[in-house]
C-alpha positions as CSV (number, residue, x, y, z in Angstrom):
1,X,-14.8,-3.2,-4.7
2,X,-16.0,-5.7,-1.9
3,X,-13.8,-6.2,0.5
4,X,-13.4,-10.3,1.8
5,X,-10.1,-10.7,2.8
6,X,-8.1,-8.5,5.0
7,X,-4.3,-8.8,5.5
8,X,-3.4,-7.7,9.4
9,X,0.1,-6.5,9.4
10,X,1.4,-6.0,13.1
11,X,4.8,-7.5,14.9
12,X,2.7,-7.8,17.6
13,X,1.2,-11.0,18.3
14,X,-1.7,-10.0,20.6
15,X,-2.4,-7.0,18.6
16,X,-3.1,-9.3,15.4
17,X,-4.8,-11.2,17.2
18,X,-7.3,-8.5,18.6
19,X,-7.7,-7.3,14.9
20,X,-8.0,-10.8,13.3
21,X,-10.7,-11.8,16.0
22,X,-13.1,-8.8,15.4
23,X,-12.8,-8.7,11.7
24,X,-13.4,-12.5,11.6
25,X,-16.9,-11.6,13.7
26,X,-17.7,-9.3,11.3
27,X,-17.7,-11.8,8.1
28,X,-14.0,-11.3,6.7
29,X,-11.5,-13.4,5.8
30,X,-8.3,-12.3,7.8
31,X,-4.7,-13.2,6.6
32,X,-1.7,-11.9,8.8
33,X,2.0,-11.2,8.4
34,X,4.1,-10.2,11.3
35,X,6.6,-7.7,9.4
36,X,7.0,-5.4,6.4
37,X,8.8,-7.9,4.4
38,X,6.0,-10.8,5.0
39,X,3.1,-7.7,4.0
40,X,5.0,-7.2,0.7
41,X,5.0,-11.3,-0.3
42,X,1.7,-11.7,1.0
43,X,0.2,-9.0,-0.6
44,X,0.9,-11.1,-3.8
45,X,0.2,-14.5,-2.7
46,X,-2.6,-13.8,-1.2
47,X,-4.1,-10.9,-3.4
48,X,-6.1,-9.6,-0.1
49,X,-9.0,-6.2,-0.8
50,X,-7.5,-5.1,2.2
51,X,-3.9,-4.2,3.6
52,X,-4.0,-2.9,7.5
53,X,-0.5,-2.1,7.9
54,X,1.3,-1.1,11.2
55,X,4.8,1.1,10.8
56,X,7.0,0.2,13.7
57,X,8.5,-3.2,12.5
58,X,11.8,-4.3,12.7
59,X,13.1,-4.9,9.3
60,X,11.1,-3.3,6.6
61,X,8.5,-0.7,9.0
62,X,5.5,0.1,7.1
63,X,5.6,3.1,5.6
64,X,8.2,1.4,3.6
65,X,6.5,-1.8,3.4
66,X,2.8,0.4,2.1
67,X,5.3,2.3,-0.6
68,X,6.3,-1.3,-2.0
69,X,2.8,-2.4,-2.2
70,X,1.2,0.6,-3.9
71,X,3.8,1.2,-6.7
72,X,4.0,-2.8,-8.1
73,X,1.9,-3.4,-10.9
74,X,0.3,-6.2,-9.3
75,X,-0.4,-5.0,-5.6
76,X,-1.1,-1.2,-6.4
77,X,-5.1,-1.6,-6.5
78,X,-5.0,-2.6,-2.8
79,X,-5.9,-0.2,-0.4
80,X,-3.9,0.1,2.7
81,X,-5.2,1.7,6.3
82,X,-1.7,2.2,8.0
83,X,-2.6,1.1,12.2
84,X,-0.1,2.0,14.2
85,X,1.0,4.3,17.7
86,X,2.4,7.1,15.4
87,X,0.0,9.9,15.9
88,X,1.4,12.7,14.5
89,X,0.1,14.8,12.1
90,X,4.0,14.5,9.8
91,X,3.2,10.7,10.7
92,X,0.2,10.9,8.9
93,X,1.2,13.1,6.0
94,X,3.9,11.2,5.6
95,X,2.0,8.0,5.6
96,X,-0.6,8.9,3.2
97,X,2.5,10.2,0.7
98,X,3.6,6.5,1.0
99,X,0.5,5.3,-0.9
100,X,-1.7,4.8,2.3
101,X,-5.8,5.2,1.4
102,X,-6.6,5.7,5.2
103,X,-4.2,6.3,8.9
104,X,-5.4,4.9,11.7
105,X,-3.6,5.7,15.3
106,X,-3.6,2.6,18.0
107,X,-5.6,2.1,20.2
108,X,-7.8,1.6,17.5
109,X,-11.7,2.3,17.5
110,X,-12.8,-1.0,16.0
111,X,-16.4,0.3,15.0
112,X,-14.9,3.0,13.3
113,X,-12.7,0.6,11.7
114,X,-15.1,-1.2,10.9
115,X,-17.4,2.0,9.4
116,X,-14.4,2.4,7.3
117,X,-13.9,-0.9,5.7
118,X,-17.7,-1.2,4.7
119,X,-17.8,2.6,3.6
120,X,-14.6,1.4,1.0
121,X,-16.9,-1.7,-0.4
């Protein structure tokens, strides 16, 4: 699988932006949703290789948001990193029980990030 497009999922504004602007640099297309309910529609609109999903969201947070993506027939073939502050280990086994291929905790290491997505396609 080759990932282009990346969908940035992340209530904050300056934090998309951070992620958008270095994945742009590095050659992706970046699309970005601001909550857990956006993710979910845009992971069908715009049918992205990518999903990196933050959890603290008002509304639907993203564990919730990563467990609606990977069980619908159409969405379930896209990976999702989960990004977010959450750093402990439950956070993380819990995340990767929701469906997550990868858990990131903030501040993220952007050439690790970046190891990651290339090592996936």
């Amino acid at each position: 699988m080759t990932i282009k497009k990346i969908l940035v999922v992340d209530d904050s504004p300056t934090e998309r932006l951070a992620l958008s602007e270095v994945l742009v640099k590095s050659g992706y297309q970046v699309v970005t949703a601001e909550s857990g309910d956006e993710a979910v529609i845009k992971s069908k609109t715009e049918m992205p290789d990518l999903i990196l999903m933050d959890v603290v969201m008002p509304g639907t947070n993203g564990y919730q948001a990563t467990r609606t993506i990977v069980r619908d027939d159409v969405t379930r073939n896209i990976p999702v990193i989960i990004c977010t502050s959450k750093g402990l280990e439950t956070d993380k086994i819990w995340g990767l029980r929701q469906g997550a291929y990868d858990y990131m905790v903030k501040p993220l290491d952007h050439a690790t990030l970046l190891e990651k997505i290339r090592a996936m396609g």
